[in-house]
C-alpha positions as CSV (number, residue, x, y, z in Angstrom):
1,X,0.0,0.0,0.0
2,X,1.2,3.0,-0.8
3,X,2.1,5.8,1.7
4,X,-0.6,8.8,0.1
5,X,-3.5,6.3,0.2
6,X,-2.4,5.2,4.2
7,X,-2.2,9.3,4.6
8,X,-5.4,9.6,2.7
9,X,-7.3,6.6,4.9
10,X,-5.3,8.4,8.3
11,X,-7.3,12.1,6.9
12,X,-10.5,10.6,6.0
13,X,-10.8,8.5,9.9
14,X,-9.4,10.9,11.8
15,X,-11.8,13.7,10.7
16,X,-14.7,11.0,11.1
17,X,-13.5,10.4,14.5
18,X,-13.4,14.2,15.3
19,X,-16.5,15.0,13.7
20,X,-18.3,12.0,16.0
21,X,-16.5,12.8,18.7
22,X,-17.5,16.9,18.3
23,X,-21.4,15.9,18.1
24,X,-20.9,14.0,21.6
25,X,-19.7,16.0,23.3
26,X,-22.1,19.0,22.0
27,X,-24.7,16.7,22.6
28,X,-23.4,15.9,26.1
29,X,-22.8,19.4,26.7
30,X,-26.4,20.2,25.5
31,X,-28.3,17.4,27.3
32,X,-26.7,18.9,30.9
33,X,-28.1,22.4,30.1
34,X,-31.3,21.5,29.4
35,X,-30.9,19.1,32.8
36,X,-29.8,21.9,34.4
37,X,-32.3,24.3,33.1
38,X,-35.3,21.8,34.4
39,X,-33.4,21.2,37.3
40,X,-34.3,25.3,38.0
41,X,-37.7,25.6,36.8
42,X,-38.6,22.7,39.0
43,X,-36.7,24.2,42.0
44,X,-38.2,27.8,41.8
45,X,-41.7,26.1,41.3
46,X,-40.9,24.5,44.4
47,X,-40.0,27.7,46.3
48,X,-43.4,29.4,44.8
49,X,-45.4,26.5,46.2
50,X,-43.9,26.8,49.4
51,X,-44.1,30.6,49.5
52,X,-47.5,30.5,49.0
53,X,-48.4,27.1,51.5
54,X,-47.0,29.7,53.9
55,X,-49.3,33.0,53.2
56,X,-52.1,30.5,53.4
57,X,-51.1,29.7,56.7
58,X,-50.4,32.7,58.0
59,X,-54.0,33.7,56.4
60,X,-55.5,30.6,58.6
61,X,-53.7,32.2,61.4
62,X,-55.4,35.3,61.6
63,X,-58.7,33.4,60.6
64,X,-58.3,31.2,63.7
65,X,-57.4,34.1,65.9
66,X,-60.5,36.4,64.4
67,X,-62.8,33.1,64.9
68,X,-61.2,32.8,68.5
69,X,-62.4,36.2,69.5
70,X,-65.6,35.9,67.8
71,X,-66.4,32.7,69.8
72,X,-65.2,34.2,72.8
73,X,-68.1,37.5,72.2
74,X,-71.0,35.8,71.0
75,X,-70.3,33.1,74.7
76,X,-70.6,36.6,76.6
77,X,-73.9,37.4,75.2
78,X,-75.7,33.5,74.5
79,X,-78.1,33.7,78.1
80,X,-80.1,37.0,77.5
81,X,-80.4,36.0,74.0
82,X,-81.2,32.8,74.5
83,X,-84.4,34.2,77.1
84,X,-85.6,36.5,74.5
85,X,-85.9,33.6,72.2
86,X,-87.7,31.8,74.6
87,X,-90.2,34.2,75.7
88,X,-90.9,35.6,72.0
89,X,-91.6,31.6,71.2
90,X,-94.1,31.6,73.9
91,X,-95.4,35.0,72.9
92,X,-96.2,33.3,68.9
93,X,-97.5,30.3,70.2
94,X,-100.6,32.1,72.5
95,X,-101.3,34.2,69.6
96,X,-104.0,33.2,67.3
97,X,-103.0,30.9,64.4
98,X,-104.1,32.6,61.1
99,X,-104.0,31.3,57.6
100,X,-103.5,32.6,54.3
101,X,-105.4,31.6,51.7
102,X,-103.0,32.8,49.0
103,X,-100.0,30.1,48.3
104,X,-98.1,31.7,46.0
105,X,-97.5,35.1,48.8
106,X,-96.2,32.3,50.8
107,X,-93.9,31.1,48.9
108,X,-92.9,34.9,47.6
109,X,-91.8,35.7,51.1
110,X,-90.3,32.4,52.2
111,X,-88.1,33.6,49.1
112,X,-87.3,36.9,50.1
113,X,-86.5,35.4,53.8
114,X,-83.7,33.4,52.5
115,X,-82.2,36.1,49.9
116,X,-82.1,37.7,53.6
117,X,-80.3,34.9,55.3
118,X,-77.8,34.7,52.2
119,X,-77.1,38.7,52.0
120,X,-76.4,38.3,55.4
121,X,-74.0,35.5,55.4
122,X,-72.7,37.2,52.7
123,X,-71.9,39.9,54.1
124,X,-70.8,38.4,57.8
125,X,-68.2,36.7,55.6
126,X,-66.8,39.5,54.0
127,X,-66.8,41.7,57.2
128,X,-65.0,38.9,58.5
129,X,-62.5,38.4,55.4
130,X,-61.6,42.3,55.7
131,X,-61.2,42.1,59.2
132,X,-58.2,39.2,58.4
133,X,-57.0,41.1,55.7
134,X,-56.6,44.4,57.6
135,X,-55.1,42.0,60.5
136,X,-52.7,40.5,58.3
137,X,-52.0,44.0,56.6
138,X,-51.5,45.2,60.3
139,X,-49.8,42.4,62.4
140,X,-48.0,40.2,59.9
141,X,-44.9,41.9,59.7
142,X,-44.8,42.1,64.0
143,X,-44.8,37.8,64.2
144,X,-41.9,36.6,65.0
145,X,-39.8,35.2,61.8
146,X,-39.8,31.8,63.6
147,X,-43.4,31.8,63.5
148,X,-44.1,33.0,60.4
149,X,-41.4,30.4,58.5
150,X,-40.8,27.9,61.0
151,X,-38.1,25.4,59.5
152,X,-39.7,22.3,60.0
153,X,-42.3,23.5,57.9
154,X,-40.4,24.6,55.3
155,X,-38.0,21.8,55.0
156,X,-41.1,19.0,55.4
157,X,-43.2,20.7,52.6
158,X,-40.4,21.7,50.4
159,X,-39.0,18.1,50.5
160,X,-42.3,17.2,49.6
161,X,-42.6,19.0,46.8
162,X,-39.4,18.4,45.4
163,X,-40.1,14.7,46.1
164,X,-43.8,15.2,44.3
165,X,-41.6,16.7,41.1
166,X,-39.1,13.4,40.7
167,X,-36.2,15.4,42.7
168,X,-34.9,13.6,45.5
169,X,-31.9,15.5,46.3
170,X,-30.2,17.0,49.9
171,X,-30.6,20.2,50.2
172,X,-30.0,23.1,52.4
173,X,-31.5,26.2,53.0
174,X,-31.5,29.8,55.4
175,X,-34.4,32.6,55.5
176,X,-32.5,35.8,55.3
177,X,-33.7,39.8,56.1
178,X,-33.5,42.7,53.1
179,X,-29.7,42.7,53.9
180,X,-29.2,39.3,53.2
181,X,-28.7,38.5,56.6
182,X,-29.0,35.0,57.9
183,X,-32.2,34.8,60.6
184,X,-31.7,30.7,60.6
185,X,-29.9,28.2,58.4
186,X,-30.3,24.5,58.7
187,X,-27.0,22.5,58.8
188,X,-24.5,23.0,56.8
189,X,-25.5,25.4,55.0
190,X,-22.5,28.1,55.5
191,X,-20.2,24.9,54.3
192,X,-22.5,24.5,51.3
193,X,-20.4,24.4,47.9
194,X,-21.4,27.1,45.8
195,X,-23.2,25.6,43.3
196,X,-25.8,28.2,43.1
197,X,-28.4,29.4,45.4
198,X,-32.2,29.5,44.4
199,X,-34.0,32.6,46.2
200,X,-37.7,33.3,46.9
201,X,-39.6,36.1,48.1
202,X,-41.6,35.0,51.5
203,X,-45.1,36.6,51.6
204,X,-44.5,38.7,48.6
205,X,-48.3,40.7,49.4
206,X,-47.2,42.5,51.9
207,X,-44.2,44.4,53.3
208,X,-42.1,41.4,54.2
209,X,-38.8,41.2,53.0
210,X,-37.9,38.3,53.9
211,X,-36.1,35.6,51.9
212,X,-36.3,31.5,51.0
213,X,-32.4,30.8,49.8
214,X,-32.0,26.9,48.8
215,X,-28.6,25.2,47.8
216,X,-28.0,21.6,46.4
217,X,-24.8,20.7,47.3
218,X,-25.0,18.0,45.4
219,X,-26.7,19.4,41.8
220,X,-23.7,18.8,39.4
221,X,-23.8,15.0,40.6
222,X,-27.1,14.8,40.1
223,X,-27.2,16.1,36.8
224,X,-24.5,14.1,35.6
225,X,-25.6,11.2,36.5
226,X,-29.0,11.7,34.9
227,X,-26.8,12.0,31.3
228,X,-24.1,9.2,32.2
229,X,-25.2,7.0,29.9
230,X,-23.5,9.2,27.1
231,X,-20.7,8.9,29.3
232,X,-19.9,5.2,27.6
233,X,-20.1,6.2,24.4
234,X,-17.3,9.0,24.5
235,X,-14.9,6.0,25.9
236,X,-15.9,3.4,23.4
237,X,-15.9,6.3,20.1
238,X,-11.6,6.9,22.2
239,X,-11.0,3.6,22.8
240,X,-11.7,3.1,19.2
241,X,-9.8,5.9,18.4
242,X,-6.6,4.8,20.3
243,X,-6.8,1.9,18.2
244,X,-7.3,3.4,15.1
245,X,-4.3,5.5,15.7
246,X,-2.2,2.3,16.6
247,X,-2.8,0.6,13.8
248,X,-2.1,3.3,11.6
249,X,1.2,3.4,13.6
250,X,2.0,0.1,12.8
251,X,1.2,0.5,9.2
252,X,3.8,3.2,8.9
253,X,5.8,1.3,11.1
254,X,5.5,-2.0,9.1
255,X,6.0,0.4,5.5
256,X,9.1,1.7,6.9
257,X,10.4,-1.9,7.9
258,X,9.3,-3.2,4.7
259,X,11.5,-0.3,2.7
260,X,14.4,-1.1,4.9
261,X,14.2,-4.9,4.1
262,X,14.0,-3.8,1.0
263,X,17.1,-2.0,1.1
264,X,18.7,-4.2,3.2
265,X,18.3,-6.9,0.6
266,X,19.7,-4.6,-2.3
267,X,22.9,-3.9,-0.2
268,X,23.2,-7.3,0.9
269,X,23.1,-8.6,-2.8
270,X,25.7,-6.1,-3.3
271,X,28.0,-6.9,-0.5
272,X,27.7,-10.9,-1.5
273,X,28.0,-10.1,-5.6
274,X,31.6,-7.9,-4.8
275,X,33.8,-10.7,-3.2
276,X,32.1,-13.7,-5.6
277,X,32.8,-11.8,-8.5
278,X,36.6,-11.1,-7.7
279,X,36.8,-14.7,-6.8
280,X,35.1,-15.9,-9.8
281,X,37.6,-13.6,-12.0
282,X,40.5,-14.8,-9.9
283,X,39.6,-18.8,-10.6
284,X,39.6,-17.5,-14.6
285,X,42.8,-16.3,-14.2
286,X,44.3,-19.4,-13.2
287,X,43.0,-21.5,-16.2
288,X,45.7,-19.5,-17.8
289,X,49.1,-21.2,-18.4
290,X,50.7,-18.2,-18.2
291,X,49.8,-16.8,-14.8
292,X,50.2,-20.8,-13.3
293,X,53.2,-20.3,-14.7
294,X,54.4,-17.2,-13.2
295,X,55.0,-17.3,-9.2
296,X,54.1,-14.0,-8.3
297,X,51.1,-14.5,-9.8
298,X,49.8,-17.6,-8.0
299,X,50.6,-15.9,-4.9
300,X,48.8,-12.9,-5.8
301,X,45.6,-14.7,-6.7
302,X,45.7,-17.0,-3.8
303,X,45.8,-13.7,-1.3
304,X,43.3,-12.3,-3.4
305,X,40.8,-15.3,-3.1
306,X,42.1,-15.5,0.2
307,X,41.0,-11.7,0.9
308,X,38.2,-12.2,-0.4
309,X,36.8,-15.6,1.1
310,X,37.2,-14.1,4.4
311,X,35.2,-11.0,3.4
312,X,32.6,-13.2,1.9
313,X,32.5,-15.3,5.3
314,X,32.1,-11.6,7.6
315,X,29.5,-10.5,5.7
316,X,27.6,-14.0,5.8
317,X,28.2,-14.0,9.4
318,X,27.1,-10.5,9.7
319,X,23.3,-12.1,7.9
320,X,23.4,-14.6,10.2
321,X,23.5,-12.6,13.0
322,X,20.0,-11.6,12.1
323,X,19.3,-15.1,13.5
324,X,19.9,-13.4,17.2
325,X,16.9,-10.8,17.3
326,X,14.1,-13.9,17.5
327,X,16.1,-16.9,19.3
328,X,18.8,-15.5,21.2
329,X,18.8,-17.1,23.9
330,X,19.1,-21.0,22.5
331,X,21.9,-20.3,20.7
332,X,24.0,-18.7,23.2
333,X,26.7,-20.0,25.6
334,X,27.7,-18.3,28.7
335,X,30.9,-19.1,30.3
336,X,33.3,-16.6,32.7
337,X,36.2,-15.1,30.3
338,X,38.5,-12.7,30.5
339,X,37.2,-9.5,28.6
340,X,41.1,-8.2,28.6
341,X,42.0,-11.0,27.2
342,X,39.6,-11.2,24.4
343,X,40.0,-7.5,23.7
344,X,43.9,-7.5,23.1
345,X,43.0,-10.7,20.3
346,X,40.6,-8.9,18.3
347,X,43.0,-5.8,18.3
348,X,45.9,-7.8,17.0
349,X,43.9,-9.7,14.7
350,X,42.4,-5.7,13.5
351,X,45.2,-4.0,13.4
352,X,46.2,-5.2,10.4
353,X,43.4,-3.4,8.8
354,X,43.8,0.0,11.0
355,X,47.3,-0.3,9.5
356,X,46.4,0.1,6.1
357,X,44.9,3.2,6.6
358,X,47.9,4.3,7.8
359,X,46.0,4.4,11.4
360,X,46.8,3.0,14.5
361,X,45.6,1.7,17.5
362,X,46.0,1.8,21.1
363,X,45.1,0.2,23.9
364,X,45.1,0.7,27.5
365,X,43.6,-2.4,29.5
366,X,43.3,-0.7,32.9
367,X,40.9,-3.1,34.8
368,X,42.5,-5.3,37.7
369,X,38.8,-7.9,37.4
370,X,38.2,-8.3,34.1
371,X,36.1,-11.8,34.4
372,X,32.6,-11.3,33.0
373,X,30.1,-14.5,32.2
374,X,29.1,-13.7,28.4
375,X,29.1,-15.7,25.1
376,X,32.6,-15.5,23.8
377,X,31.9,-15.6,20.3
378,X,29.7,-12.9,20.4
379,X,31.2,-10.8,23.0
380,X,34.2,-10.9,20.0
381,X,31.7,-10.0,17.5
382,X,30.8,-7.2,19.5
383,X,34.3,-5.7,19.7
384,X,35.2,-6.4,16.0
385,X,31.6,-4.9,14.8
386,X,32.6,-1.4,17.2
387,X,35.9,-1.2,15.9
388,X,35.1,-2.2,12.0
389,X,32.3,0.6,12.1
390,X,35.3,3.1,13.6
391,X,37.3,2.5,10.3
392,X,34.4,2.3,7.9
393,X,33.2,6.3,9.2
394,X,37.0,7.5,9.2
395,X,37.5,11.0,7.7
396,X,39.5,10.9,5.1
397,X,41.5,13.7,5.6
398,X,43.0,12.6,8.3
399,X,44.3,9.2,9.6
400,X,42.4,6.4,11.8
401,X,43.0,6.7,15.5
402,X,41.2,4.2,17.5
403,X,41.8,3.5,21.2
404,X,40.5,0.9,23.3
405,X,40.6,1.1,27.3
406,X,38.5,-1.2,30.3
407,X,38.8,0.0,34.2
408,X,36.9,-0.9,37.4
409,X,34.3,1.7,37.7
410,X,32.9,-0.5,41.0
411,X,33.8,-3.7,42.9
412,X,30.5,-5.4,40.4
413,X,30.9,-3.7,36.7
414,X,33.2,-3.5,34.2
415,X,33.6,-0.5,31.5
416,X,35.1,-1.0,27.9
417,X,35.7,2.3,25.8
418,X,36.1,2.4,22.5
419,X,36.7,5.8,20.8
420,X,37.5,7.2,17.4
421,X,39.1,10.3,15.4
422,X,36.1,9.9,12.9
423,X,33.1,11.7,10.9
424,X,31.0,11.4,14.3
425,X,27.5,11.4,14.5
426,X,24.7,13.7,14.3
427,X,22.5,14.4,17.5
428,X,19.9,13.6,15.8
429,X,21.1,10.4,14.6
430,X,22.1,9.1,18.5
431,X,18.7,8.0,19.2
432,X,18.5,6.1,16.1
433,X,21.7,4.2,15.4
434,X,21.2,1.4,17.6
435,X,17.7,0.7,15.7
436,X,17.7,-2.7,13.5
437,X,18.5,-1.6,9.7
438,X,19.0,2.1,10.7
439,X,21.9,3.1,8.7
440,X,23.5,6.8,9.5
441,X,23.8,9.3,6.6
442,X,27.4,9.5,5.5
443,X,26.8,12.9,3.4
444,X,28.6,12.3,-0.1
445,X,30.4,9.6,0.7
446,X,29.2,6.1,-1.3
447,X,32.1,3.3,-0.4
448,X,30.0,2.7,3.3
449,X,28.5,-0.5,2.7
450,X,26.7,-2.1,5.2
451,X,23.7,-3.8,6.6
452,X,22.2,-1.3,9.1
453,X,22.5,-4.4,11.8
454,X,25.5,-4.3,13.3
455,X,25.0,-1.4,16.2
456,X,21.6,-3.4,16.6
457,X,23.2,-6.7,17.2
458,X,25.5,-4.8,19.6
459,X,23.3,-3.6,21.9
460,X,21.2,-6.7,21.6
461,X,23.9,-8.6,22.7
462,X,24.6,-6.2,25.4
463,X,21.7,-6.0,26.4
464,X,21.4,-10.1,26.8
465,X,24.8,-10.1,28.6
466,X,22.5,-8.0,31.2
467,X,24.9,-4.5,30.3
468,X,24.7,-1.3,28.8
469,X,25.8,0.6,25.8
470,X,25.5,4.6,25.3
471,X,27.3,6.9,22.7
472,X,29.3,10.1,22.6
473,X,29.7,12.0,19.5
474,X,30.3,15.1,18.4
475,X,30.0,15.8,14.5
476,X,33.4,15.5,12.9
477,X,35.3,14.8,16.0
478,X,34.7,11.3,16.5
479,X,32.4,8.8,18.3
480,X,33.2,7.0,21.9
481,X,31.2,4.1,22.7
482,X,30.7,3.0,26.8
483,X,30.1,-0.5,27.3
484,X,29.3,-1.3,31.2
485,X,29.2,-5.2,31.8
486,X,28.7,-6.6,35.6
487,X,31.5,-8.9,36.5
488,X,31.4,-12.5,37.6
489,X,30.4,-13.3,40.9
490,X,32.9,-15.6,42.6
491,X,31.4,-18.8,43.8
């Protein structure tokens, strides 16, 4: 697949993904205003209903107290009243009973009686009513706050209306003067979070001016968990989205492996053709009767097919190291050697090849304990692969210096330092060079051949031999590479 449709299919899903996850979270955002919004109305409803259950009874106060001293007058004046009933009954019933022939008047003025009775009632009623209303008017305002708002009252009927209207939430609440002064608060209202106080006029008909404030400590929970089923869909649409981006990771990820087995193969093929040809051309040359007969000759070929052989053999050891990244640890034999030891052999056997350059190098093998339990074949490969990579980045304007060096840095670890006069290596490139095919831009320069796996197989080795490897470059200066390997422990 090519890397502008894997761009195109990254563009397309990731603006799907915003888009879907934009519309949640506006819908989320949208679904706990209009909560919040009800929430309100139903609160302040509350508060009206509750206002009002308390003008109604203060109004059956003053009723009660009106009918109290009513009661109390007419108990004064029930005995002479009830003798002038009495004696006005008798008064009727010696009186001659007389009859009216005409029906209809009686009927006429049974009516009018009881339009009588009713105007009356009427208006004992409404003399009454005024009396309450210029009592209220008049005495309201001198009650005590406690009696007028009593908070049991308040808090029973208010959680009952709040309960009535699907809201079952804690709440607390204070009745304050015009100066927002607290007359009472139930508990905890002063430690209240302030998550916005609903206010209501108390008998808003007269001159009160007193106040019903209510918090909900708890309103944001309760609003959020009316809309937290949405909740699961924002973590499934990122969850899915994580993914997404993972994969496209590993697409790019598996794209730029694939390109760099790609190139890997083309400098391998390369590498392999170089020495087989210059054997192949050296075995031609001896069919010749005149170079089998010559001396020099023979002894020139046979070095070159030596030469040659033994490059062939590196670079089909340097394949089969690839062998190491997935089964390591089966093929590997750990015994205790001595890492001095070792070193000073694979610098005799290289300096032949420093030589040529007209380089040298030195070595200063410091370290008193120099035992460490690693694979010896590959702890050598490890050596020869630092300092083959210090004479293949050499600047050519100057000759090769390498130097080798181990010391005790502890009574348990053992340091190896191998450091170069060459083209060093960008900052940029540090983080990189250890990565399997990663191969480190040599500018102009085309004669570095090479596999991009031998810093890999370094530090995976290292790594195995339970060490650590770290760099120090500076561009055009030259590298230093820091091996630390624990030491043996002595049974």
């Amino acid at each position: 697949m090519k890397k502008s449709v894997i761009w195109l299919l990254t563009i397309v899903m990731s603006l799907t993904f915003g888009a879907l996850l934009y519309f949640q979270i506006m819908y989320l955002e949208n679904m706990v205003q209009m909560r919040d919004a009800q929430f309100s109305e139903t609160v302040m409803r509350c508060l009206s209903s509750t206002s009002a259950f308390l003008e109604r009874k203060e109004t059956l106060h003053f009723l009660e107290e009106d009918i109290k001293i009513i009661e109390s007058s007419l108990y004064e004046e029930s005995t002479p009243q009830y003798s002038l009933r009495k004696d006005s009954e008798r008064l009727e019933s010696e009186q001659p009973k007389i009859s009216y022939a005409s029906p209809i008047g009686g009927v006429s003025s049974r009516y009018k009686d009881m339009q009588e009775i009713i105007r009356s009632q009427y208006l004992y009623q409404k003399g009454l009513l005024n009396e309450v209303i210029l009592a209220i008017l008049r005495d309201s305002a001198k009650r005590p706050v406690f009696e007028r708002a009593d908070s049991t009252i308040i808090k029973n009927y208010l959680t009952t209306e709040l309960a009535n209207n699907g809201l079952n939430v804690p709440f607390v609440f204070a009745v304050t003067s015009s100066k927002d002064a607290i007359l009472y608060a139930s508990d905890g209202y002063e430690d209240a979070p302030s998550t916005g106080i609903y206010s209501q006029v108390l008998f808003p008909n007269t001159d009160s001016q007193l106040r019903l404030n209510v918090e909900f400590p708890t309103k944001h929970n309760y609003i959020f968990s009316s809309v937290r089923f949405i909740i699961p869909t924002l973590a499934f649409t990122l969850i899915l989205l994580v993914i997404f981006l993972y994969t496209i990771i590993l697409a790019f990820r598996q794209k730029k492996l694939s390109e760099m087995k790609t190139d890997f193969i083309n400098n391998m093929t390369h590498e392999l053709k170089t020495p087989i040809s210059t054997i192949s051309l050296a075995a031609q040359m001896l069919n010749d009767d005149s170079v089998r007969k010559s001396a020099s000759s023979l002894k020139h070929l046979s070095q070159v097919i030596g030469d040659e052989s033994k490059r062939l053999r590196f670079q089909v050891e340097k394949v089969l190291q690839m062998s190491v990244f997935d089964n390591s640890s089966s093929t590997l034999k750990f015994s205790e050697v001595d890492a001095n030891k070792i070193i000073d052999n694979v610098v005799h056997t290289f300096k032949i090849k420093v030589e040529k350059y007209g380089g040298s190098i030195t070595t200063h093998l410091d370290a008193d304990d120099a035992i460490v339990k690693v694979d010896e074949m590959h702890f050598t490969n490890i050596i020869y692969n630092l300092l083959d990579n210090a004479v293949k980045y050499m600047r050519e304007d100057v000759e090769p210096q390498l130097s080798i060096s181990t010391r005790d840095i502890d009574s348990s670890h053992l340091q190896i330092r191998i450091s170069d006069n060459g083209i060093g290596i960008k900052k940029e490139d540090l983080k990189k060079i250890f990565e399997k095919f990663y191969r480190v831009s040599t500018g102009n320069r085309h004669d570095v051949k090479g596999f991009g796996l031998g810093l890999a197989y370094v530090r995976k080795m290292v790594n195995i031999f339970s060490g650590t490897i770290t760099v120090e470059s500076e561009l055009g200066k030259g590298s230093t590479f820091i091996i630390t390997l624990p030491l043996s422990e002595e049974e």
